[in-house]
C-alpha positions in Angstrom: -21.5 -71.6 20.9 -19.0 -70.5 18.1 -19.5 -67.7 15.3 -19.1 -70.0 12.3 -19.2 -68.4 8.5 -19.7 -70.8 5.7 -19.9 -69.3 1.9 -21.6 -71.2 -0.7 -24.8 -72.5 1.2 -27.2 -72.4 -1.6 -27.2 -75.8 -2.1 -25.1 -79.3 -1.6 -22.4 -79.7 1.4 -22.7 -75.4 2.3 -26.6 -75.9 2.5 -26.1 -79.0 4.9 -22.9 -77.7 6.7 -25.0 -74.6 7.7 -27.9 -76.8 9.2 -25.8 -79.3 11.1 -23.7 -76.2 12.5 -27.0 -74.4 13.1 -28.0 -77.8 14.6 -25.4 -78.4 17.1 -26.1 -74.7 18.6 -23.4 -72.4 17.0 -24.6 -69.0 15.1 -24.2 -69.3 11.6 -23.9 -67.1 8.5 -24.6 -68.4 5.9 -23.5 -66.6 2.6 -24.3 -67.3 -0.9 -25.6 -65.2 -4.2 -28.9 -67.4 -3.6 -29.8 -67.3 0.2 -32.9 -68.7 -0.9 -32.6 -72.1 0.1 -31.1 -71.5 3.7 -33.2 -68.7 4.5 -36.4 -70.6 3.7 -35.0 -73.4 6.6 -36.2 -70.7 9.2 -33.8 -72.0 11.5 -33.2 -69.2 14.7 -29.3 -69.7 14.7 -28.6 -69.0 10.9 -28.4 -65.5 9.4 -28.4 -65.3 5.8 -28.2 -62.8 3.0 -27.6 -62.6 -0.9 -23.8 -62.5 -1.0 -21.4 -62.0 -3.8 -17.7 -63.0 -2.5 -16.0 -60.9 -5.7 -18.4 -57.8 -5.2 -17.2 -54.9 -2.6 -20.8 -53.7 -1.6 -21.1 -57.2 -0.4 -18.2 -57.9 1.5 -18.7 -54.4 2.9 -21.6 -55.7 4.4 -20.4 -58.3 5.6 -17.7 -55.8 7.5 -20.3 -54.1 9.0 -22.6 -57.7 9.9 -19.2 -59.2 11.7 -18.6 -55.4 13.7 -22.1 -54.7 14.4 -23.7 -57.9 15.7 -21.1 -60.5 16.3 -17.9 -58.9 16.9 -15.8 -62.0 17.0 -15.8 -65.1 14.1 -14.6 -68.2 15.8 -14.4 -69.9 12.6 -14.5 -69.7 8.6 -15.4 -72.0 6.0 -14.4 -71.3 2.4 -16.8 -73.6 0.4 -17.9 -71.4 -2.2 -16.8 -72.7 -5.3 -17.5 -72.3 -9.7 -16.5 -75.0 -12.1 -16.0 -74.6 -15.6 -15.5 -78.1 -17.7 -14.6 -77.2 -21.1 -11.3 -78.1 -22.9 -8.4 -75.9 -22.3 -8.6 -74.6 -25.7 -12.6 -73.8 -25.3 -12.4 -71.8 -21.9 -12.2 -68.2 -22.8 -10.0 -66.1 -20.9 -13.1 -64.2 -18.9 -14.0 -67.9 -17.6 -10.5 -68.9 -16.3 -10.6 -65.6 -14.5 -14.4 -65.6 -13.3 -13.3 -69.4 -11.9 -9.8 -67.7 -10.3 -11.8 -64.9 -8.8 -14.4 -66.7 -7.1 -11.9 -69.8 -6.0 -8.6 -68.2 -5.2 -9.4 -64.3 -5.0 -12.7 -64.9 -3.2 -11.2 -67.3 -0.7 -8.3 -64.7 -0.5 -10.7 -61.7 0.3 -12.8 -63.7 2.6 -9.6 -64.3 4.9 -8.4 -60.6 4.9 -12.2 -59.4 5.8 -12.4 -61.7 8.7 -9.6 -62.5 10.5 -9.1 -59.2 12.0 -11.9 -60.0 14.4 -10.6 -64.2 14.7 -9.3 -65.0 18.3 -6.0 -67.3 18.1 -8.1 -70.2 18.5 -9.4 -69.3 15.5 -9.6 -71.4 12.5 -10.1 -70.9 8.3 -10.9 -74.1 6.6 -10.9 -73.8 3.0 -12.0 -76.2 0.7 -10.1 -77.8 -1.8 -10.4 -80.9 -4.2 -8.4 -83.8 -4.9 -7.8 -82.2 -8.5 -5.9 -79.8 -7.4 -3.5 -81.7 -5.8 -0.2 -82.5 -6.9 0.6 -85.8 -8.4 -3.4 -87.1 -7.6 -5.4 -88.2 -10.8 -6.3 -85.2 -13.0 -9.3 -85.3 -15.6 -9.3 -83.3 -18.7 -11.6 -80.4 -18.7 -10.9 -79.2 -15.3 -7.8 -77.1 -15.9 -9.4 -73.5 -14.6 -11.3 -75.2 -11.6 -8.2 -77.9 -10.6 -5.2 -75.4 -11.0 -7.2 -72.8 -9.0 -8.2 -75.2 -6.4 -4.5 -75.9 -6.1 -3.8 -72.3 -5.7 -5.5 -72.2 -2.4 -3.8 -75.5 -0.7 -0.3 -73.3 -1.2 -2.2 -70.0 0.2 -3.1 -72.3 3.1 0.0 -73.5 4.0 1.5 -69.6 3.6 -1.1 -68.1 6.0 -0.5 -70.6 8.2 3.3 -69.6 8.7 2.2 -66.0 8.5 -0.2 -66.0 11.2 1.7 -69.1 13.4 2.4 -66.6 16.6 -0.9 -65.1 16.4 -3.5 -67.4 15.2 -5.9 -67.9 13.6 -5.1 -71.5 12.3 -5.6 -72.5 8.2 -6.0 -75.7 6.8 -7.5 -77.0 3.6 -9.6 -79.7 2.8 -8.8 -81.4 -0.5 -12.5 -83.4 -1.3 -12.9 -86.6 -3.6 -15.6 -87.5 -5.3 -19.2 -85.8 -3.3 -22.9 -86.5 -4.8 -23.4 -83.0 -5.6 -24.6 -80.6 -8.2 -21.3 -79.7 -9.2 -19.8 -83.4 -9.7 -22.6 -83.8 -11.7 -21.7 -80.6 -13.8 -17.7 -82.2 -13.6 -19.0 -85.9 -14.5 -22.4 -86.4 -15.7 -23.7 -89.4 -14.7 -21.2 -90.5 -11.9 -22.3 -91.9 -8.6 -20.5 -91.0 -5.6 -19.8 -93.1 -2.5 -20.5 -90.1 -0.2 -23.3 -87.8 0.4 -23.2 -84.1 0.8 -24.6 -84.2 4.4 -22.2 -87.3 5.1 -19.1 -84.5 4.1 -20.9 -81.6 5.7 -20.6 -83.5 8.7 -16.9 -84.3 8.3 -16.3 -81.0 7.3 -18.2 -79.4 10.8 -16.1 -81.8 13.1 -12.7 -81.0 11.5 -13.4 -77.1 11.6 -14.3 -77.3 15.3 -11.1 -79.4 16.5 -8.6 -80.3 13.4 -6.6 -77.2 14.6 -6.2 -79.1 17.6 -4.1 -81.6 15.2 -3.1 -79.4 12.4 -2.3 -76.0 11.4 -1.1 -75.3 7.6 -2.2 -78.9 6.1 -3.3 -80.4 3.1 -5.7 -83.6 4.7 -7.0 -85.4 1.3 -10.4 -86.7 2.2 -11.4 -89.2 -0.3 -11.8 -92.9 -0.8 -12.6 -92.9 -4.5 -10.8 -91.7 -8.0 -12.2 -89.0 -8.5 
C-alpha cells in the first residue's frame, strides 16, 4: 500500500486517477478547491478536503494531515492545473500570474511541503502538456498556460539533479490531446483519441514504477496534434 497525493481531483484524469489509485489499494488524498466530487465516491481509501494549492492556511493543513496521520508520502502527483485561452494581447497581467501561480508556483510549493517526509524511493510526477514543450506544435491562445507548463519540465529535470543522492525521484509527464473539461475550454469542439480514465490509468502505472526507468525526464505521451 503506498501514500499517494494527487491535486486537482475535482473532475477529469485527478477525479479518475484518485479512484483507480483508491482502487488498487493505496491511501489516497485527494486535493482540490472542490472535493465535492471525490468525497461523494465514499470510497474508504481516499481522504479528501477543500484545498487551495496557492493559499497558506491550506497547505498548512496539509502539513499537519501528512505529520499527523500518514507520516510518510510514497508518491506525489501534480495534476492540478488553470488554463486561460485568450490572445496574448487580451490576458491581463493578474491572469498570466493567477495561471503561473497555480501551474509553476503551486507545483513548486507542493514539492517543498512534501518531500521532507518522501523515502528515496520516492517519486513526484508532475504533469505537463505537449504545449509546453520545446519545438512540439504550439496553438495560439495558450501562451500563459503552455510557457508555464514548460516551466515545470525544466523544474523537473533540476530537482531531479538536486535530490539524485537522496531521493525522491521527479519526472514529468508532458500530455497530448485528453477528452477533458479543460481541452474543451483549449479547443471547443475537438474530439480526443483518449479518455480521462484511459490517461489516469497511464498516469497510475508510471507513478508507481517509471522511477524504476527514469529519474529527471520529460516522457511526451501523446499520439495526436494537439
Amino acid at each position: 500500500m503506498k501514500n499517494i497525493i494527487i491535486t486537482g481531483t475535482s473532475r477529469g484524469i485527478g477525479l479518475e486517477l484518485a479512484k483507480i489509485c483508491a482502487d488498487a489499494g493505496h491511501r489516497v488524498l485527494a486535493l482540490s478547491r472542490n472535493d465535492k466530487p471525490v468525497s461523494e465516491q465514499g470510497h474508504p481509501n481516499i481522504t479528501a478536503f477543500p484545498f487551495d494549492l496557492c493559499n497558506e492556511s491550506d497547505l498548512k493543513k496539509l502539513d499537519t494531515f501528512i505529520s499527523e496521520t500518514w507520516g510518510r508520502v510514497d508518491i506525489l502527483i501534480n495534476n492540478a492545473g488553470k488554463l486561460v485561452n485568450k490572445p496574448f494581447m487580451e490576458i491581463s497581467p493578474q491572469e498570466f500570474e493567477e495561471v503561473y501561480r497555480v501551474n509553476v508556483f503551486g507545483v513548486a510549493e507542493m514539492i517543498r511541503r512534501v518531500i521532507p517526509h518522501m523515502p528515496k524511493e520516492g517519486h513526484v510526477v508532475t504533469i505537463s502538456s505537449m504545449g509546453g514543450v520545446q519545438g512540439s506544435v504550439k496553438f495560439p491562445g495558450l501562451a500563459a498556460y503552455s510557457s508555464s507548463k514548460g516551466a515545470v519540465i525544466t523544474l523537473t529535470e533540476l530537482l531531479a539533479e538536486e535530490y539524485k543522492e537522496t531521493g525522491p525521484s521527479f519526472n514529468v509527464l508532458a500530455l497530448g490531446a485528453v477528452q477533458t473539461e479543460m481541452l474543451e475550454e483549449a479547443f471547443p469542439g475537438y474530439k480526443a483519441p483518449l479518455s480521462a480514465t484511459e490517461m489516469a490509468s497511464y498516469i497510475f502505472d508510471f507513478a508507481l514504477s517509471g522511477n524504476h526507468y527514469y529519474n529527471g525526464k520529460l516522457l511526451q505521451v501523446s499520439n495526436s496534434t494537439p
